[in-house]
C-alpha positions as CSV (number, residue, x, y, z in Angstrom):
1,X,100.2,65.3,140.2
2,X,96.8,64.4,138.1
3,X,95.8,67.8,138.4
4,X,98.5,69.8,136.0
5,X,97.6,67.1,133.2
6,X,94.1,68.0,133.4
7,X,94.8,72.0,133.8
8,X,97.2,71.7,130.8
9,X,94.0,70.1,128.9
10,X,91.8,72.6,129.9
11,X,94.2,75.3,128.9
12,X,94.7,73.8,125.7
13,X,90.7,73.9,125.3
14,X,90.9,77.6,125.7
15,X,93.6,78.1,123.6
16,X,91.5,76.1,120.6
17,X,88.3,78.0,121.6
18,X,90.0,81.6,121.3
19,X,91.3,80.4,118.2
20,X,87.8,80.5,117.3
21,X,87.1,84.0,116.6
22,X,90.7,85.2,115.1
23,X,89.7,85.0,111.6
24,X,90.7,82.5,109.6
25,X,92.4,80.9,112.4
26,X,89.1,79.5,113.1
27,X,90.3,76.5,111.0
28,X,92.8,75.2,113.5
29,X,90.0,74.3,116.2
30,X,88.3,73.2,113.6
31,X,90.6,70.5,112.7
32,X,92.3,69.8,116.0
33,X,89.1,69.9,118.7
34,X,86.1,70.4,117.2
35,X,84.5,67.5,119.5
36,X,84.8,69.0,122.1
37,X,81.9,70.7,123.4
38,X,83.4,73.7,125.1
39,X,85.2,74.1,121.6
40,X,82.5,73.7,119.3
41,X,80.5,76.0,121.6
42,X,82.5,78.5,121.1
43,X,83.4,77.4,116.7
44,X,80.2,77.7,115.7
45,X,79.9,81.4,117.0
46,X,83.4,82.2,115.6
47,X,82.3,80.4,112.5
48,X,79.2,82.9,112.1
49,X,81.7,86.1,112.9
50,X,83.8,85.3,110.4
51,X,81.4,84.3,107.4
52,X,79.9,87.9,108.2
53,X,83.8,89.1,108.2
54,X,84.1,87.6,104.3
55,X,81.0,88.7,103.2
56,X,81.7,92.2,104.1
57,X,85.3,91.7,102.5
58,X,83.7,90.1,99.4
59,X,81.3,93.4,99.3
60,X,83.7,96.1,100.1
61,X,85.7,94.2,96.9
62,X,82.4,95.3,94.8
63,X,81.3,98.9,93.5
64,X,78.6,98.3,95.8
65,X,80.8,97.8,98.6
66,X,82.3,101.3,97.5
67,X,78.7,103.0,98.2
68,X,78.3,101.4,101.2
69,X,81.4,101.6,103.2
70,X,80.2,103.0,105.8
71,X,77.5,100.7,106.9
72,X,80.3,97.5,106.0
73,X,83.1,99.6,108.5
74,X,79.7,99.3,111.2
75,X,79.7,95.7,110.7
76,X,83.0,95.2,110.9
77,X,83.6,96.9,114.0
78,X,80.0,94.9,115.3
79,X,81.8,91.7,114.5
80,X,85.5,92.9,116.3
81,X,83.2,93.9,119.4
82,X,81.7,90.1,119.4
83,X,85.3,88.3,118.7
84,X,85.9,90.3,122.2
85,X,83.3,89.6,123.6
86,X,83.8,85.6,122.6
87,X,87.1,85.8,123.9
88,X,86.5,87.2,126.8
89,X,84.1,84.7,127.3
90,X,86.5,81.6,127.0
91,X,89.0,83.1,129.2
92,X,86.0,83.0,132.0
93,X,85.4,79.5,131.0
94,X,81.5,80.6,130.2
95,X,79.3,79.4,127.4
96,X,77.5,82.7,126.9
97,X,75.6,83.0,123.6
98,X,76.9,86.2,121.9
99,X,74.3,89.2,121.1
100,X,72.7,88.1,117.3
101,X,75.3,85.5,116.4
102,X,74.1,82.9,118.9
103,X,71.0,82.1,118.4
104,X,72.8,81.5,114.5
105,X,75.2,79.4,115.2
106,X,72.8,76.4,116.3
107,X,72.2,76.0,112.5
108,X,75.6,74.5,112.4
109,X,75.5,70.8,112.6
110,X,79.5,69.3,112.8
């Protein structure tokens, strides 16, 4: 009987951790679990992913962002590739640091 309790709260860790990379999303682990570590693990990587994700929006807003689109459609698709990657991660239940965002996200400090 103890064990469905504690697979429901594990499950529920996922769920906030995939949360994670969806975009703004991202705000709902933030309030709800963001002391857990598996969570934060996994928050500050999203968080990095989708700062990149508004930057590129806020440029691609910009005549700049006109001249450039290709190189802003390459970053997006870099940063959809990492959400998946991120994702798939949490469903494994694995703390793998993500290619260039994870060695960024131990600047976060929350």
């Amino acid at each position: 009987m103890d064990q469905q309790p504690h697979g429901g709260a594990h499950q529920q860790k996922k769920v906030m951790a995939v949360l994670a990379y969806l975009g703004i999303l991202i705000i709902i682990p933030f309030i709800v679990a963001k002391e857990d570590p598996f969570v934060k693990f996994h928050l500050k990587q999203g968080l990095i992913l989708f700062i990149a994700e508004a930057v590129v929006w806020l440029l691609g807003m910009t005549v700049i962002g006109w001249e450039l689109w290709q190189l802003l459609e390459l970053v997006n698709l870099a940063t959809l590739i990492l959400a998946i990657l991120g994702i798939v991660n949490v469903v494994q239940g694995n703390q793998k640091e993500l290619p260039l965002v994870g060695s960024m996200s131990s600047y976060f400090t929350f």
